[in-house]
LODO-373769 format. One record per residue: residue number from 1; x, y, z of N, C-alpha, C in turn. Coordinates in steps of 0.2 Angstrom, whole numbers, plus 2048, in hexadecimal, padded with zeros to 3 digits. Layout:
BEGIN
NUM  X  Y  Z  X  Y  Z  X  Y  Z
...
! end
This chain:
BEGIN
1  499  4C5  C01  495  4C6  BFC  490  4CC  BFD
2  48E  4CF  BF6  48D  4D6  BFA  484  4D3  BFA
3  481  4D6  BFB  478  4D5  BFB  475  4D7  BF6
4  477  4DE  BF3  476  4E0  BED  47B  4E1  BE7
5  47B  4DE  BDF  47E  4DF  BDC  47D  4E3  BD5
6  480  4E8  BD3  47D  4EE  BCD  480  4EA  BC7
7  47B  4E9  BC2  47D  4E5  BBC  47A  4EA  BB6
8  47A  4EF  BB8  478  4F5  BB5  47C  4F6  BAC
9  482  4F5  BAE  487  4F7  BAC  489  4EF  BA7
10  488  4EA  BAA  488  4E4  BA8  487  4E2  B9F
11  48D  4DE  B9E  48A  4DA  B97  48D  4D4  B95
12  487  4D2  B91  489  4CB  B90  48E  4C9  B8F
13  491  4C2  B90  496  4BF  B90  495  4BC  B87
14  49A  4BA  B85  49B  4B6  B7D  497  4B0  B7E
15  494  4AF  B79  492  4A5  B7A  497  4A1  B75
16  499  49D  B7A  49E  499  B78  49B  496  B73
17  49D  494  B6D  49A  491  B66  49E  48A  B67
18  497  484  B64  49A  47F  B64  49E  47B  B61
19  4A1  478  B60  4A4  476  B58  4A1  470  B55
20  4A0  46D  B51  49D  467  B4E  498  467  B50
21  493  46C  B50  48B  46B  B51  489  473  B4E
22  485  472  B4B  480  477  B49  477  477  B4E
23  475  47E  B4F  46F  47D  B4E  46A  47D  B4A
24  467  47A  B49  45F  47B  B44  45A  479  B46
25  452  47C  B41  44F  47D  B44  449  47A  B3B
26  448  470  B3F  444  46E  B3B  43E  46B  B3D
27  439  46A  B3B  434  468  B3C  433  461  B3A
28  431  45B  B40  430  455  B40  429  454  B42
29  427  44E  B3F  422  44A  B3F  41D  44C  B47
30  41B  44B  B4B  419  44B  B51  419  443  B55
31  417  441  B50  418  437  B51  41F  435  B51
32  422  439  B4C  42A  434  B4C  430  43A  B52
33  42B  43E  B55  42E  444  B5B  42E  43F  B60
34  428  43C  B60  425  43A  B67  427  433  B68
35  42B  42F  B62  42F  42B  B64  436  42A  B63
36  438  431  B62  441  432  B64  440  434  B6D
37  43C  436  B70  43A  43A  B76  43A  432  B79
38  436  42F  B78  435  427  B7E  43B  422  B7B
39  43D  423  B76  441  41F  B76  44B  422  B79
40  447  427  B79  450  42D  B7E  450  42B  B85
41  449  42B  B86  448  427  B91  44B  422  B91
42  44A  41D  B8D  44D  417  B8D  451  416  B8B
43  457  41B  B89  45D  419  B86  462  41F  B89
44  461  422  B8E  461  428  B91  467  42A  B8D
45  465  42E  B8A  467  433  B84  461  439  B80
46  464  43D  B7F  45E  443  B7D  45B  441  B77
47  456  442  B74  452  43F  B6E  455  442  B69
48  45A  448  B67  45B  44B  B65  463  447  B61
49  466  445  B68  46A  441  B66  46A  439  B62
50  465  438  B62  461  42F  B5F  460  432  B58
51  45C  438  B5A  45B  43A  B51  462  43B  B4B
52  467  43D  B50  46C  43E  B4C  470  439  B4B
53  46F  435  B50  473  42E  B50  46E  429  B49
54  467  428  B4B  464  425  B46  466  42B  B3C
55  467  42F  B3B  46A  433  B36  472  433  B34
56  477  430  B3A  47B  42E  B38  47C  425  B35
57  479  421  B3A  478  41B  B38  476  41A  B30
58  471  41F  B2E  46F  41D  B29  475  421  B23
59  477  425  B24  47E  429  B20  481  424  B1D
60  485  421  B22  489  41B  B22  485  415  B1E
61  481  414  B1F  47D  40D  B1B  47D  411  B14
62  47C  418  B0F  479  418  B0A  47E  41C  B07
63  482  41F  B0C  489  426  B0A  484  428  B05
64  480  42E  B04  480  430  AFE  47D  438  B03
65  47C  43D  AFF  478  443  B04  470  442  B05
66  46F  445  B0C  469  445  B0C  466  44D  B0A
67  461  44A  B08  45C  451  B07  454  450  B0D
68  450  456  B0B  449  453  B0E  447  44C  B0B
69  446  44B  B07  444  445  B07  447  43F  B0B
70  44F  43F  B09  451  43A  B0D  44F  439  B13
71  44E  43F  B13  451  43E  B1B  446  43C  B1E
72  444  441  B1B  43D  43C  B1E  43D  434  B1C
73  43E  432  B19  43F  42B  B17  442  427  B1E
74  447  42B  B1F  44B  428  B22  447  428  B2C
75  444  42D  B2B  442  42D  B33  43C  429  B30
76  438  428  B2C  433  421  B2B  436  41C  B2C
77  43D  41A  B29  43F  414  B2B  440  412  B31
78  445  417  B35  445  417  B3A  440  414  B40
79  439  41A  B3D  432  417  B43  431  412  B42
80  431  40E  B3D  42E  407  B3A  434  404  B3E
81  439  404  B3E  43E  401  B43  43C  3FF  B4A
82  43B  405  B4D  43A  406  B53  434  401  B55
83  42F  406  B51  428  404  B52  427  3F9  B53
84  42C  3F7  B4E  42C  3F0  B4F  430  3EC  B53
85  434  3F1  B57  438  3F1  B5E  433  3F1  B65
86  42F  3F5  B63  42A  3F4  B6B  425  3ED  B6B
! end
């Protein structure tokens, strides 16, 4: 291994793209954050993944699209769910 390496010259590699995920960039509640976050410890899983799982769940119970509204409806439901679980 040499001790110094020149990356002078160097360039980034490609980012491999995901398939079936996008990213975005939404704004959530602070209160309905702070309980996809504690209830992710508990279910060791990322909070990020409960919020998509709880959006999926509900897809399936109503098949119809979601817009903004639904979907805050749907993470009120959710917290009232939760919330009656602790």
């Amino acid at each position: 291994m040499k001790a110094e390496y020149d990356f002078s010259q160097a360039k980034r590699g490609a980012v491999i793209p995901q398939t079936g995920k996008t990213r975005i960039t939404i704004y959530i509640d602070d209160d309905v954050l702070e309980i996809f976050r504690e209830q992710s410890e508990s279910a060791a899983k990322g909070y990020q993944s409960l919020m998509n799982e709880a959006l999926r769940q509900y897809l399936e119970k109503v098949k119809q699209p979601l817009d903004e509204e639904t979907l805050r409806r749907v993470i009120q439901e959710e917290l009232q769910e939760l919330r009656a679980a602790k």
